[in-house]
C-alpha positions in Angstrom: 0.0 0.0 0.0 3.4 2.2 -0.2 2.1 3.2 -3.9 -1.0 5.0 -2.3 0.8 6.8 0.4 2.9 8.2 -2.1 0.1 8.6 -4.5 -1.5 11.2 -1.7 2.1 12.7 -1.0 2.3 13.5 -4.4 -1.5 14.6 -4.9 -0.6 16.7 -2.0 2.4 18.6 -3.3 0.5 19.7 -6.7 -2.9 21.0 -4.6 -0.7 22.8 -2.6 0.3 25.1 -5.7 -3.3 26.2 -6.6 -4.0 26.4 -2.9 -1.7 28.4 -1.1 -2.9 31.9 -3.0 -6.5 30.5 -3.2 -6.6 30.0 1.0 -4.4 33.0 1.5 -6.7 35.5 -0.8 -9.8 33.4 0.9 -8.2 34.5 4.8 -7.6 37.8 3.1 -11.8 38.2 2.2 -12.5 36.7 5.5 -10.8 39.3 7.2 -10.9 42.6 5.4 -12.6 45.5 7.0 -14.9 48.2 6.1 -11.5 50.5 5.1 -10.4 47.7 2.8 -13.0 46.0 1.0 -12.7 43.7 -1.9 -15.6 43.1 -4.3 -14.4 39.4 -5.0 -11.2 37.1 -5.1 -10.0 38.2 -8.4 -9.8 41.8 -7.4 -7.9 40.9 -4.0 -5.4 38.5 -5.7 -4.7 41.3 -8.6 -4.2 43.8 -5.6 -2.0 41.3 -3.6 0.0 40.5 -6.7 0.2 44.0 -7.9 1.6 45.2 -4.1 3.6 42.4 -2.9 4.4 40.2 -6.8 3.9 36.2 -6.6 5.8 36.3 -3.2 3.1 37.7 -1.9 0.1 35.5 -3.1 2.2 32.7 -1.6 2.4 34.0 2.0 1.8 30.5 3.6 2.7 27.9 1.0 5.4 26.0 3.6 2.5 25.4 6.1 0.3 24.6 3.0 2.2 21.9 1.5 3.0 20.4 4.5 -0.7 20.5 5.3 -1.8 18.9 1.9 1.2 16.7 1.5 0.4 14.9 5.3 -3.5 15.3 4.9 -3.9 13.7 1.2 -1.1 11.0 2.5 -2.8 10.1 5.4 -6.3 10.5 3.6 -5.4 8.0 0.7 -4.3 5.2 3.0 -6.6 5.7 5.7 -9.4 4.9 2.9 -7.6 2.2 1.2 -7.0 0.6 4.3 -10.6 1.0 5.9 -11.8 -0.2 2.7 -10.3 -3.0 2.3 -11.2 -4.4 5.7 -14.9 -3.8 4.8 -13.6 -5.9 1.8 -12.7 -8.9 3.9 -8.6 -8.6 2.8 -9.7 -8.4 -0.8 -9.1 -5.3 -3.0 -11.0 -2.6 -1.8 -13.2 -2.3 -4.8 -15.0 -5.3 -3.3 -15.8 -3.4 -0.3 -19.9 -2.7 -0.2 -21.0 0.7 -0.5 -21.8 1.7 2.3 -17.9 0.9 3.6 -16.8 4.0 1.3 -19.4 6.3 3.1 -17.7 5.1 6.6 -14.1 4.6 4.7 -14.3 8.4 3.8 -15.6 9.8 7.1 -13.0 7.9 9.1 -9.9 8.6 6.6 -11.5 12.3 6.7 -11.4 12.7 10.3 -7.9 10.8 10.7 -6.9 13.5 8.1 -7.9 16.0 10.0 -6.5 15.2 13.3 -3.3 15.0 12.4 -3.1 18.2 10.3 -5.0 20.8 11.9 -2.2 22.4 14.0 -0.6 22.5 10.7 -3.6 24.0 8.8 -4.2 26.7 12.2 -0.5 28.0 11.4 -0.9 28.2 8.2 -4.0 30.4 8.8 -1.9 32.3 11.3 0.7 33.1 8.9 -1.5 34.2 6.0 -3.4 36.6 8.0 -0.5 39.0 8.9 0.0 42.3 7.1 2.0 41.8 4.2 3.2 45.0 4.8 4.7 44.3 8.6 5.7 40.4 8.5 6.0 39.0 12.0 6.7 35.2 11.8 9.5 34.2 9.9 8.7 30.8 8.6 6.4 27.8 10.2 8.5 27.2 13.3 9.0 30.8 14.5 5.4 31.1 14.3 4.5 27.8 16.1 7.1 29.1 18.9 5.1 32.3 19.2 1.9 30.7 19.3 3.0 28.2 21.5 4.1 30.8 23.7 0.6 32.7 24.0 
């Protein structure tokens, strides 16, 4: 079952390109005030881009990819694996249906689990000022955090 941990690691590391400016410019929306409004996501990613280039649309992708590359990872095997007990030990295509509704909640939540302190730095980190920067990278802001 190596080939479908590293089919989720790998699944994990191309999300992580399209989501990295797509959470960051979602935080950013989530956030903005009644001084700085945005009328949609394309208009705050232009104005992100425009002020701060590609570096800053990708405020956040280290915590990102670590996030998608552990939660795809543990996602895909958890399912194969909870499948394929519902199969009886056969191939997990053999498993009844209802064993992929319960094979997807379980691999969900064991997803989950073990990635959302990731996924809360990762919010922490895109929703500084990009014009006053106060974490350095993921572990600098897991100290800080830690620290509060």
């Amino acid at each position: 079952m190596s080939h479908v941990f590293l089919s989720g690691i790998l699944t994990g590391m191309v999300s992580s390109v399209v989501l990295s400016p797509a959470d960051h410019i979602r935080i950013l929306l989530q956030k903005q005030t009644r001084a700085q409004r945005y009328k949609g996501s394309l208009e705050a990613g232009r104005d992100v881009y425009r002020r701060h280039n590609i570096k800053g649309l990708y405020l956040g992708f280290t915590p990102t990819f670590l996030r998608e590359v552990l939660a795809n990872a543990v996602y895909f095997y958890s399912y194969e694996y909870i499948m394929r007990l519902f199969a009886g030990g056969k191939s997990s295509s053999e498993a009844p249906i209802m064993g992929a509704f319960l094979a997807g909640g379980l691999a969900g939540s064991n997803s989950w689990l073990l990635t959302y302190p990731v996924d809360y730095l990762k919010t922490v980190i895109q929703s500084q000022d990009l014009k006053h920067l106060r974490y350095r990278g993921v572990l600098h802001c897991a100290r800080e955090q830690y620290r509060k």
